[in-house]
NUMAR-102343 format. One record per residue: residue in three letters; z, x, y of N, C-alpha, C in turn. Coordinates in steps of 0.02 Angstrom, whole numbers, padded with zeros to 5 digits, always signed. Layout:
N
AlaZXYZXYZXY
...
END
This chain:
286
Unk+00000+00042-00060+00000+00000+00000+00000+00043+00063
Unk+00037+00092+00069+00033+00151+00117-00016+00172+00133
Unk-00052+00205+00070-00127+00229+00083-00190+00193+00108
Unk-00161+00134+00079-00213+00062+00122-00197+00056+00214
Unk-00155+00068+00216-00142+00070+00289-00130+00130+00320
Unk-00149+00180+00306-00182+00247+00327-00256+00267+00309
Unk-00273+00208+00285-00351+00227+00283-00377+00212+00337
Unk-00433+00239+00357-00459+00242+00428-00503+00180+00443
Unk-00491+00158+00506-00528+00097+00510-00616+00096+00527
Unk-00628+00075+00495-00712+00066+00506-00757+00004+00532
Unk-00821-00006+00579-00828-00045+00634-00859-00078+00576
Unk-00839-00111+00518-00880-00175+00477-00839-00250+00478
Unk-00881-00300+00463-00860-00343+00463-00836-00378+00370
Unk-00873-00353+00337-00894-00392+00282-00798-00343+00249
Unk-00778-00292+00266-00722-00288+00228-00651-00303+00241
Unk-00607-00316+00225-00543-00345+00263-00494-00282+00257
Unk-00484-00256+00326-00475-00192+00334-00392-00210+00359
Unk-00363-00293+00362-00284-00298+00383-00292-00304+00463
Unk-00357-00305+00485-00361-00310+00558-00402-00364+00577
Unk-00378-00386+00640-00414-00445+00663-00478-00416+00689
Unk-00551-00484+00684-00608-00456+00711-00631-00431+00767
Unk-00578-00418+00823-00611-00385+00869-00566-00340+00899
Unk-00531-00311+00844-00508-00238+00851-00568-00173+00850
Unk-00517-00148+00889-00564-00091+00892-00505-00026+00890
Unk-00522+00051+00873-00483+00104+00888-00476+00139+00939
Unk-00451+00199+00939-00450+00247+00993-00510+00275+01011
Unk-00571+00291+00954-00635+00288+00951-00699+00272+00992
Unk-00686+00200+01003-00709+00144+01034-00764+00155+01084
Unk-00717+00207+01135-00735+00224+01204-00768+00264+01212
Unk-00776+00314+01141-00807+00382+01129-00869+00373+01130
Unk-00901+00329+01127-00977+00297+01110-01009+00294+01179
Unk-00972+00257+01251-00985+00232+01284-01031+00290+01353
Unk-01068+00277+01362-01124+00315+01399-01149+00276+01472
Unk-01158+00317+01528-01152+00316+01584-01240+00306+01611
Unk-01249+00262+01651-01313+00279+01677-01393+00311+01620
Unk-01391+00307+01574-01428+00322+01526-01532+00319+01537
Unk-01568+00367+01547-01628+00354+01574-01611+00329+01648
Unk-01565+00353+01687-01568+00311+01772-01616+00382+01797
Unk-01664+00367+01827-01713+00399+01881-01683+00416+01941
Unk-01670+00465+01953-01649+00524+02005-01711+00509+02041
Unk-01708+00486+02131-01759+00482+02172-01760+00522+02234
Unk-01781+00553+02257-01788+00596+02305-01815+00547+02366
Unk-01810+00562+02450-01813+00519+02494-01874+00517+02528
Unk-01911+00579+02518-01985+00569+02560-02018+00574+02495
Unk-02013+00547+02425-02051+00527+02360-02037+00461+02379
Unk-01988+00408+02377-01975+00336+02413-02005+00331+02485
Unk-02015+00382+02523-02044+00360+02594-02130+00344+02574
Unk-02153+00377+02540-02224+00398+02515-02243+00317+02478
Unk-02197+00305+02422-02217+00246+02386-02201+00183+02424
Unk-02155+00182+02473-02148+00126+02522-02218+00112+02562
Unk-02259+00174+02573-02297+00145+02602-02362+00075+02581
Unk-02362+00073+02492-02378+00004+02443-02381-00054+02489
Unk-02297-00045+02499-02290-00118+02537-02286-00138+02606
Unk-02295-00051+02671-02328-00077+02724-02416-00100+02717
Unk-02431-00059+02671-02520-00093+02671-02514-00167+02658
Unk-02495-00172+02609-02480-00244+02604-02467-00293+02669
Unk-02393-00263+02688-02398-00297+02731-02455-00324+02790
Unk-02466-00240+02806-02523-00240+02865-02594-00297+02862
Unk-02613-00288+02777-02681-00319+02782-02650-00409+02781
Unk-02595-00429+02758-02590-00488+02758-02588-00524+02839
Unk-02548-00469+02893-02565-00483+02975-02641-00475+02972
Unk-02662-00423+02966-02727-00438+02989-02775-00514+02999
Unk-02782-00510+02905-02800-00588+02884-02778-00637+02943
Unk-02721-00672+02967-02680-00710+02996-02711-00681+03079
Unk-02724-00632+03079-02744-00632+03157-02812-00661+03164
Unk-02834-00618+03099-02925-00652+03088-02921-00739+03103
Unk-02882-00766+03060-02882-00838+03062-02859-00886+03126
Unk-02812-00862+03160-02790-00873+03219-02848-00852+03276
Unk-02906-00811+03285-02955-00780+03319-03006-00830+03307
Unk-03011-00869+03232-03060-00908+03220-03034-00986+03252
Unk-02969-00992+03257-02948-01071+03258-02945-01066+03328
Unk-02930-01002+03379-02956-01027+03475-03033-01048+03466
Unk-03067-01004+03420-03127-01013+03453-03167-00946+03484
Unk-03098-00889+03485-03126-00832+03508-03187-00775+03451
Unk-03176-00802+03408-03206-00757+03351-03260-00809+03296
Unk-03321-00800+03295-03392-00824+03273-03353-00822+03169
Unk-03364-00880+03143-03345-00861+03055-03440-00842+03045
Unk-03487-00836+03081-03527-00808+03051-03548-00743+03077
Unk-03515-00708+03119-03508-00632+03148-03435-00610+03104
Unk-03396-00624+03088-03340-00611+03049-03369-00609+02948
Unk-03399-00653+02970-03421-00651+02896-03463-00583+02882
Unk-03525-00572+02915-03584-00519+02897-03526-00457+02926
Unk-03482-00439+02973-03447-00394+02968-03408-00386+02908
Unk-03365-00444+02890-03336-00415+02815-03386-00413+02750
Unk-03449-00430+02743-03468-00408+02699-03503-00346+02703
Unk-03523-00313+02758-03550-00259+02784-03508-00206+02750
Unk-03439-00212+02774-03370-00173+02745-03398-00161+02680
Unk-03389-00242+02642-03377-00249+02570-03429-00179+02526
Unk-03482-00179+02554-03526-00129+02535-03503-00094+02535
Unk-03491-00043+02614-03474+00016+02619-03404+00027+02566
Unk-03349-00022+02556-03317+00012+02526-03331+00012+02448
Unk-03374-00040+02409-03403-00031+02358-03406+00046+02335
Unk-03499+00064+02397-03513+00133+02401-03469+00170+02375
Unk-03406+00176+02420-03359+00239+02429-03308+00235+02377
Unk-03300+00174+02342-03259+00177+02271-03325+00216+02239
Unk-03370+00206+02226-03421+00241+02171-03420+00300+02178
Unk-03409+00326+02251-03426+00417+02255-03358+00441+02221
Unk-03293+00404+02250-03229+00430+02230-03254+00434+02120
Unk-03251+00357+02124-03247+00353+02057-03291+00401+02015
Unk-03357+00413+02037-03385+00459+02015-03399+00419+01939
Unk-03444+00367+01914-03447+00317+01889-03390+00331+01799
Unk-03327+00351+01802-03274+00349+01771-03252+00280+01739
Unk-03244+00264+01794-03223+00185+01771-03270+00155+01745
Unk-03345+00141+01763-03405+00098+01761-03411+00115+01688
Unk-03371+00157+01642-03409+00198+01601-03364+00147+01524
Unk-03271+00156+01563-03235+00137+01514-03241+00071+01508
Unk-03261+00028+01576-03253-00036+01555-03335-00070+01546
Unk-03389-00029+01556-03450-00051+01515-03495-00096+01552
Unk-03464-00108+01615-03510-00118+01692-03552-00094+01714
Unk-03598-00131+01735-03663-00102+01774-03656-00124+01820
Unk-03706-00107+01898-03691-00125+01949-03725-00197+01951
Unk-03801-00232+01903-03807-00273+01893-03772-00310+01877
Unk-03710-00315+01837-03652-00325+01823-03612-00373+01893
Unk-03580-00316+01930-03559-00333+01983-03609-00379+02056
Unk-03674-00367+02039-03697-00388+02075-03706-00474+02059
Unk-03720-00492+01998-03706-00565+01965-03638-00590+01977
Unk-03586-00560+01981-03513-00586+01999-03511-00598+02080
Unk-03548-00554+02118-03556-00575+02173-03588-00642+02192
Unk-03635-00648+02188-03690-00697+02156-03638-00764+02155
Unk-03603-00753+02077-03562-00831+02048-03531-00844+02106
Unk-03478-00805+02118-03429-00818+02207-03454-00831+02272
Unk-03501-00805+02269-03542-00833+02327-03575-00924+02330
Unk-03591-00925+02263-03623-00990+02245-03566-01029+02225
Unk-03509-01008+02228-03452-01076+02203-03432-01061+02254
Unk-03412-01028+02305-03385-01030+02385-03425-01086+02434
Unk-03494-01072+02424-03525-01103+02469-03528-01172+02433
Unk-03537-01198+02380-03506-01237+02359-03465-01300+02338
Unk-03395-01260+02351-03338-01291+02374-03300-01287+02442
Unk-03339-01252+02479-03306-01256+02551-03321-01330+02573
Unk-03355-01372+02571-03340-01446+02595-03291-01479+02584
Unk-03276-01470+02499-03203-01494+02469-03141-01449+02499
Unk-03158-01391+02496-03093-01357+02517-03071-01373+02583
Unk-03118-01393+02625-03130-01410+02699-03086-01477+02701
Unk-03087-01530+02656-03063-01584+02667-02983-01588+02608
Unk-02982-01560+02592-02937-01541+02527-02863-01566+02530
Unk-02852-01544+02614-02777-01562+02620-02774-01584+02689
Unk-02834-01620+02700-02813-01687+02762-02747-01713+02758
Unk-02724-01739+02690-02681-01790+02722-02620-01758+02720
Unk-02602-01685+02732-02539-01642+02754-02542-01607+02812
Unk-02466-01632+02833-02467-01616+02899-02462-01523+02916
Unk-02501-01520+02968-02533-01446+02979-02435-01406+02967
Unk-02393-01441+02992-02339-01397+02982-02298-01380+02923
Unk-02332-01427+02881-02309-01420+02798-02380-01378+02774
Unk-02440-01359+02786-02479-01320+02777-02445-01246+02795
Unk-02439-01258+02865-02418-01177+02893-02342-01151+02848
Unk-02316-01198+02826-02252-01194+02775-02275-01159+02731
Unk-02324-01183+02699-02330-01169+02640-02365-01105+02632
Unk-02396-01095+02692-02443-01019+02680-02386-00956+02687
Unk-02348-00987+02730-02274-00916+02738-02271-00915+02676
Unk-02244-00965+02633-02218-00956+02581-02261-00905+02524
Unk-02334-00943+02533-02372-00904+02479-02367-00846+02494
Unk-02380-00819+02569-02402-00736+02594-02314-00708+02565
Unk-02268-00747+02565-02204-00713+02525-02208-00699+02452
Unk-02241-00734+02429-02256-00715+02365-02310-00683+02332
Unk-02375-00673+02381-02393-00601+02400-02381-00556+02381
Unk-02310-00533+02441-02279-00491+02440-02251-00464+02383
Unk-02211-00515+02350-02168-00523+02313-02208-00490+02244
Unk-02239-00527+02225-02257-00508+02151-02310-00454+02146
Unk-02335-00440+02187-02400-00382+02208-02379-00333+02165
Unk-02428-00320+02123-02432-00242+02082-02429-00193+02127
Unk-02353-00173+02138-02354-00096+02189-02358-00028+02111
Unk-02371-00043+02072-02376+00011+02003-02305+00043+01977
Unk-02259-00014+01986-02198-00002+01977-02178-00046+01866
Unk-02133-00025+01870-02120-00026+01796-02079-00112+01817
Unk-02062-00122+01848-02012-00219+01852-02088-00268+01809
Unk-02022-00310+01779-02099-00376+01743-02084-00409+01807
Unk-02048-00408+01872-02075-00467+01897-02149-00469+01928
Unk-02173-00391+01929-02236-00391+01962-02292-00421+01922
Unk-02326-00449+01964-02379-00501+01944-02448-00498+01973
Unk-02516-00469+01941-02578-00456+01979-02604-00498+02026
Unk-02608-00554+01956-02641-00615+01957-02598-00663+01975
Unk-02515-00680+01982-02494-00718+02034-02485-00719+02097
Unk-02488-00642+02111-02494-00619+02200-02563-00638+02207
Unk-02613-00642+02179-02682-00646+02202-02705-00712+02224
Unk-02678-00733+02167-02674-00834+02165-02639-00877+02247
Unk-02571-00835+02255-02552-00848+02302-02555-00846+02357
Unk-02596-00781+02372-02649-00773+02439-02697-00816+02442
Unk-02744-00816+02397-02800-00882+02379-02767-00940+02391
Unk-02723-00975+02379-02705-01034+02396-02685-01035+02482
Unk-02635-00969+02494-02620-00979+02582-02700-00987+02622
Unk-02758-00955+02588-02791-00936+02613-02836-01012+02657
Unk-02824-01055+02578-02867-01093+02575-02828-01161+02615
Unk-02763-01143+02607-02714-01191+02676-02730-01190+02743
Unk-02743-01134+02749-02774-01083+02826-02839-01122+02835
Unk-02888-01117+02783-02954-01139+02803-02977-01207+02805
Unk-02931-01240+02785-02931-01334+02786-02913-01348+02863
Unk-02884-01308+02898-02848-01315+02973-02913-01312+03018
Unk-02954-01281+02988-03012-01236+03031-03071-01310+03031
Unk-03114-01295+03122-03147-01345+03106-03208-01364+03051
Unk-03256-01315+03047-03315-01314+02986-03315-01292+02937
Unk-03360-01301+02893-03360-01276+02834-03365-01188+02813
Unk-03419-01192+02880-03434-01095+02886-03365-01055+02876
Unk-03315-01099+02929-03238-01059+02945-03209-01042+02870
Unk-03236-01114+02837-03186-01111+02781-03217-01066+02702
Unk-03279-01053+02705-03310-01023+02688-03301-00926+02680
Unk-03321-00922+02754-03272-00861+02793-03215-00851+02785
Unk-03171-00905+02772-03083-00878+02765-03070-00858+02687
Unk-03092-00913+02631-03099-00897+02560-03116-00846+02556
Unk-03176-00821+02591-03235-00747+02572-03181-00651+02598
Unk-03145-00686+02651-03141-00639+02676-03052-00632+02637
Unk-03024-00676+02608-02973-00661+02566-02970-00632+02520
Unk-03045-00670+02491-03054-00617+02417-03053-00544+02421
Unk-03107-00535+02491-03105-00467+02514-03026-00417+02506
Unk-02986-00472+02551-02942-00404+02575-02890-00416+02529
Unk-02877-00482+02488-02819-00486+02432-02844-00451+02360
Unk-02915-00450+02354-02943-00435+02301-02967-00365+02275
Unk-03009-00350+02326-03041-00305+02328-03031-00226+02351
Unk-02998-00251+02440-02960-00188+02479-02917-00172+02417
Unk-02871-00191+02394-02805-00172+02364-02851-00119+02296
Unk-02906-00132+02282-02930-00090+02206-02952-00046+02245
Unk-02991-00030+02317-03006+00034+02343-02916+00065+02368
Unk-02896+00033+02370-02839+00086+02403-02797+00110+02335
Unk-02798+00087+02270-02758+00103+02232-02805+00176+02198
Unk-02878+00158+02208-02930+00195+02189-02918+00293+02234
Unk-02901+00255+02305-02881+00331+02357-02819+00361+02323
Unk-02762+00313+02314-02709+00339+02296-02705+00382+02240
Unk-02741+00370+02189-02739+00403+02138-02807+00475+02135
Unk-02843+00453+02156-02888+00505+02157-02882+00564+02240
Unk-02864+00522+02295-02845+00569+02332-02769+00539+02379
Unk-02714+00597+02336-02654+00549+02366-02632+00582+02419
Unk-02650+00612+02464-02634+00640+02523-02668+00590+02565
Unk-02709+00560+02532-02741+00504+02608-02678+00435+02633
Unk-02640+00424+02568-02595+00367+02586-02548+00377+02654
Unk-02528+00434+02659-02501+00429+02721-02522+00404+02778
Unk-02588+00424+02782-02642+00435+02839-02662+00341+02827
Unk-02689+00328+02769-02685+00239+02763-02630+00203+02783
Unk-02587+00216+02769-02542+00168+02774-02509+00152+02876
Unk-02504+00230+02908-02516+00225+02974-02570+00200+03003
Unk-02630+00203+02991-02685+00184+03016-02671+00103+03026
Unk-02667+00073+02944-02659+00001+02939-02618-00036+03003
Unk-02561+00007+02990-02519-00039+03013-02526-00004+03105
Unk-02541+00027+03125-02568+00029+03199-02625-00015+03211
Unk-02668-00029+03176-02720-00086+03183-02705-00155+03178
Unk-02637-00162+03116-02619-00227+03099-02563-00254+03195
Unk-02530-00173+03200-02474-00199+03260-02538-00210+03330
Unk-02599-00182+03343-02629-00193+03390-02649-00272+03394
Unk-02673-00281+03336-02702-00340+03319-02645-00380+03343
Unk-02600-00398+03322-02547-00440+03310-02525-00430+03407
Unk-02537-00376+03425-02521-00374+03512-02551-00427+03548
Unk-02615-00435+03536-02664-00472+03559-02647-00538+03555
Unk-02600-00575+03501-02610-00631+03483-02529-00649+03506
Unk-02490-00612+03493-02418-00615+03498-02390-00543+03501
Unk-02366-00539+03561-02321-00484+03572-02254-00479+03547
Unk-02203-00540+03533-02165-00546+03499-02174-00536+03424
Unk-02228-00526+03400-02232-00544+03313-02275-00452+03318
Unk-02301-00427+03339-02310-00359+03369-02231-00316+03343
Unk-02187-00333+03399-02130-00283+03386-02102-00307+03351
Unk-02069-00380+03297-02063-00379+03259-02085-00337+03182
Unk-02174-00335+03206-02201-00303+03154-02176-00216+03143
Unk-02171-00197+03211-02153-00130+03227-02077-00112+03179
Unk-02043-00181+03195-01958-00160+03153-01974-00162+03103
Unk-02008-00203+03052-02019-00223+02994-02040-00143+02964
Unk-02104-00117+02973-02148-00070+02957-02097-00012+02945
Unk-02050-00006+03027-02022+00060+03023-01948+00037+02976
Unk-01936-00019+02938-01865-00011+02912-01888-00015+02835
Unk-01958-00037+02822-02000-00034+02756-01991+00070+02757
Unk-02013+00096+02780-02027+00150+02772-01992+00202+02785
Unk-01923+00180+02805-01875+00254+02832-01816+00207+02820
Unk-01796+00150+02840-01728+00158+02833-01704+00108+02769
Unk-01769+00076+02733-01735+00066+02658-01743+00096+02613
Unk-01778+00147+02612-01786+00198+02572-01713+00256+02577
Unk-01707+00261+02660-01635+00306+02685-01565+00260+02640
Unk-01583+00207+02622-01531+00167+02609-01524+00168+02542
Unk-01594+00159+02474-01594+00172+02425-01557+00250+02400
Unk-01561+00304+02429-01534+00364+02398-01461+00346+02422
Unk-01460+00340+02497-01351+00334+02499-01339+00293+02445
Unk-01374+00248+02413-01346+00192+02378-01326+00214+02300
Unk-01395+00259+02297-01391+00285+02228-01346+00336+02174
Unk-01288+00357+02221-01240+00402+02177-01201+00333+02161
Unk-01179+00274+02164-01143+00235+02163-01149+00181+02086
Unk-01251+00229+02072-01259+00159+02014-01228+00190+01972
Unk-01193+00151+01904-01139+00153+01859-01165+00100+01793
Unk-01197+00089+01767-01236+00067+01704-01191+00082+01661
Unk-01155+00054+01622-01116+00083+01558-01159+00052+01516
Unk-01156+00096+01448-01210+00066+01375-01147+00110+01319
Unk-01136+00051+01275-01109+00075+01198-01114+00041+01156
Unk-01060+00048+01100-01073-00001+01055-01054-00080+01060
Unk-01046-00105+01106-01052-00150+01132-01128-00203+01153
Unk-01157-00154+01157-01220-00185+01196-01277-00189+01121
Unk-01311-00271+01133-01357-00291+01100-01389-00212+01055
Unk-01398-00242+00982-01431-00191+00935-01506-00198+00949
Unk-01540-00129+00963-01594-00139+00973-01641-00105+00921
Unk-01703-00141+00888-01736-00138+00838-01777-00076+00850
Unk-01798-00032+00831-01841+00023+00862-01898+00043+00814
Unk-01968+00038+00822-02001+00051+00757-02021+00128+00762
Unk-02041+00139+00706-02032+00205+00698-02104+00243+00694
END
């Protein structure tokens, strides 16, 4: 009986060891591990990748200035249009020189290819811009303008910045610009506007974002130089239309890029993750 109760206790369930089930020993704690895989971040490596989400930001003002330029009356949707597709080329072009036809190769594209996809979107834009035009008459313009904040937040929100979180989402940030877009262009008086607003979303929610991920990776010394550029064009723009939403943009940009990043490293001696035998068994194949 002695030796039964100097035998050493072991973490099973199936044997009756004289102890209740959620004993544990002196042991216990010996297992238990600190921060395990936590990523050590340096502050101008976080200043660099912050800049993801001033582009972001920037091109979503842009858009919104574009649309506001079209609804005075100051800006033609068919001089806005042949300018953004003018772009659309040139930056086509200049993904191909970067790409150096790499990509065209793995995914089995031709430019005939791309040129038929152009084609379909063009022919379902022009299309459905009458419907899209009349789509959401019977909501009031301030539950429209509601709803586009909201989408351009979720934009934001789920946008593939090339980060490891599942909440990021390609194709729900994309969706959700497309829908603000198309809130925006029901407000507008003709079909051209609304035409132009769809066209020029796809552009800059769709398209800009694959040339800039295209610079980043093939030449990443330009992001700095992008991401200032943007957002001096996005804060000019935004001067013109609103000077208040201007220096707002100014705080926004500069606390995206210096002081939550300054805030992520103070923050970071503090994270504390404990993992032991406590925590869910995880299956691992081999």
């Amino acid at each position: 009986m002695v030796a039964k109760e100097r035998q050493k206790w072991k973490k099973v369930l199936y044997d009756n060891q004289g102890k209740p089930d959620n004993y544990v020993d002196e042991s216990f704690l010996d297992e238990m591990k600190k921060n395990v895989n936590t990523r050590t971040y340096e502050l101008w490596n976080v200043i660099g990748e912050s800049g993801l989400v001033s582009q972001q930001l920037s091109s979503i003002c842009l858009f919104i200035v574009a649309f506001i330029y079209m609804d005075e009356g100051d800006l033609s949707p068919q001089f806005l249009f042949t300018i953004s597709c003018c772009a659309t080329v040139l930056g086509y072009i200049i993904y191909d020189v970067i790409d150096g036809g790499h990509g065209r190769q793995q995914c089995g594209r031709t430019r005939l290819d791309d040129l038929k996809s152009v084609c379909l979107f063009l022919t379902a834009a022009v299309g459905l811009s009458p419907i899209l035009k009349t789509l959401t008459d019977s909501i009031s313009t301030d539950t429209i303008y509601a709803m586009t904040v909201f989408m351009f937040l979720g934009n934001l929100l789920f946008y593939d910045y090339r980060t490891t979180g599942a909440i990021t989402s390609n194709a729900l940030s994309l969706n959700a610009a497309i829908f603000a877009s198309v809130c925006l262009a029901s407000r507008l008086p003709t079909t051209w506007h609304t035409l132009t607003t769809v066209t020029l979303a796809m552009q800059v929610f769709a398209l800009w974002p694959v040339l800039r991920r295209k610079f980043k990776s093939n030449v990443s010394c330009s992001q700095p130089a992008m991401t200032w550029l943007l957002a001096t064009v996005a804060m000019v723009a935004l001067f013109t239309v609103s000077r208040v939403g201007a220096i707002l943009f100014l705080l926004l940009h500069m606390a995206i890029t210096f002081l939550f990043p300054f805030w992520l490293i103070k923050l970071q001696p503090y994270k504390n993750n404990i993992h032991g035998p406590w925590d869910e068994a995880v299956i691992k194949d081999r």
